[in-house]
C-alpha positions in Angstrom: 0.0 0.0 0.0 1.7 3.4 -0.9 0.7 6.7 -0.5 0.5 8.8 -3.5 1.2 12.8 -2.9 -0.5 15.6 -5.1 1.8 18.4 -6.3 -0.3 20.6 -5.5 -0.2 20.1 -1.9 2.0 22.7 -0.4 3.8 22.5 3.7 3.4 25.5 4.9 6.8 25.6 7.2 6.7 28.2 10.5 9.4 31.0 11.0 12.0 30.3 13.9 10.4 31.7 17.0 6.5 32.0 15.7 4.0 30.4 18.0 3.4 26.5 17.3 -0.1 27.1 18.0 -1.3 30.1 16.2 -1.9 31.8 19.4 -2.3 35.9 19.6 -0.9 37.8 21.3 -2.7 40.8 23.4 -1.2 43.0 25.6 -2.2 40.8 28.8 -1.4 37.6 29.6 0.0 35.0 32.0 3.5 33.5 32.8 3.8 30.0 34.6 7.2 29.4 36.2 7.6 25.5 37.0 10.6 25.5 39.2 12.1 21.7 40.2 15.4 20.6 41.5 16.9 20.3 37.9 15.5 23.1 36.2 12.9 26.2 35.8 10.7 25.9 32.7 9.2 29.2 32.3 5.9 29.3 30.0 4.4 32.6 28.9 0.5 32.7 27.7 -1.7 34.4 26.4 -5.3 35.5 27.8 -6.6 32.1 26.4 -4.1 30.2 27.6 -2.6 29.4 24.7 1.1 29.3 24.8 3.4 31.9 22.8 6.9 30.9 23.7 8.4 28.5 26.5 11.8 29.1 27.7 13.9 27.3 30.3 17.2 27.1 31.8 18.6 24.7 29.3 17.4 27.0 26.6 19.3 29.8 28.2 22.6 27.7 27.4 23.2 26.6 31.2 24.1 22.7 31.4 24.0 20.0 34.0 23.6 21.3 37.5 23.9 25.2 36.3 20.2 24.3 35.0 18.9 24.8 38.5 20.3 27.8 39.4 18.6 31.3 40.3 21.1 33.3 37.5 19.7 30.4 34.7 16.2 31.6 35.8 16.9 35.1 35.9 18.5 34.2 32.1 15.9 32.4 30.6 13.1 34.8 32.2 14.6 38.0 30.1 15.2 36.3 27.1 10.7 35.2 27.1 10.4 39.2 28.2 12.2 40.4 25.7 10.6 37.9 23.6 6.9 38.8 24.0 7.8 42.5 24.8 8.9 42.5 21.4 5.6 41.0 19.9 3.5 43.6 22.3 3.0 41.6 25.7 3.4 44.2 28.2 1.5 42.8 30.9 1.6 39.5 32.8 0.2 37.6 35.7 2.9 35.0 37.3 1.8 31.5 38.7 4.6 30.1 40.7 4.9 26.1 40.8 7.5 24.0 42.2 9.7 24.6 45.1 13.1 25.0 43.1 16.0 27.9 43.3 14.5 29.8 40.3 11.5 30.8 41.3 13.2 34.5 42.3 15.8 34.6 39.5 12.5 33.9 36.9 10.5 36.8 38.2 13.5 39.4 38.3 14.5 38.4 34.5 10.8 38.7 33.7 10.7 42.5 35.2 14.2 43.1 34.3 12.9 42.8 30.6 10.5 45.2 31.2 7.2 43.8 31.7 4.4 45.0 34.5 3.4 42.0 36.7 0.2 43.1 38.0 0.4 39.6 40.8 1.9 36.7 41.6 -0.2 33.4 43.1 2.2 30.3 44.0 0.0 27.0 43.1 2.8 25.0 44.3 1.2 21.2 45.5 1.2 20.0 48.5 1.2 16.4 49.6 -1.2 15.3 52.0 0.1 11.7 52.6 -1.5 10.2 50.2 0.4 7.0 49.1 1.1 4.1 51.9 4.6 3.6 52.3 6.7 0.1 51.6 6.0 -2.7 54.7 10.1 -3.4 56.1 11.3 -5.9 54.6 12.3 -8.7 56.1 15.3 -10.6 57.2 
């Protein structure tokens, strides 16, 4: 069985840096900072919630365990700002997850670009003992 393609089919191929999703962008939206041990993925949204860029501190050019520091946050978060400052984001709300070193370093970078963070809400989870631990094992 073979698959037979029509010339006149054309791939439409996306600039570097335009949104995967076809998502506008207004002059309010939302940036979600997931900060773990390892590294601080920083996603910037639009009113929708449809994402516009993510950055992160392995996207910054930090490897390894410089990942999870507060400067590859800080990084990371002014290379999105400039990012979406550039395509006319000028206002953002910040939800804070995760309980990593970036979470500071992200929000300075993001202000240091120049962008007016009306409020920040931490939705970090909390366990509430929810799995039964292992029985000792025995000897």
């Amino acid at each position: 069985m073979s698959i037979v393609r029509s010339k006149s089919v054309k791939t439409v191929s996306r600039k570097k840096g335009a949104s995967k999703h076809g998502a506008t962008v207004t002059s309010v939206g939302f940036v979600c900072i997931r900060s773990s041990h390892n590294n601080t993925i920083i996603t910037c949204t639009n009113a929708k919630h449809q994402t516009i860029r993510q950055e992160s501190g392995g996207s910054a050019g930090f490897k390894n365990s410089r990942k999870s520091t507060s400067e590859a946050a800080e990084v990371a978060g002014r290379k999105l700002g400039e990012f979406v400052k550039a395509k006319g984001l000028t206002t953002v709300s910040i939800v804070l997850r995760g309980v990593g070193q970036g979470r500071e370093g992200a929000v300075r970078g993001l202000v240091l670009a120049g962008l007016t963070v009306t409020h920040v809400h931490d939705k970090t989870g909390i366990a509430h003992n929810g799995v039964k631990k292992k029985k000792r094992q025995r000897k």
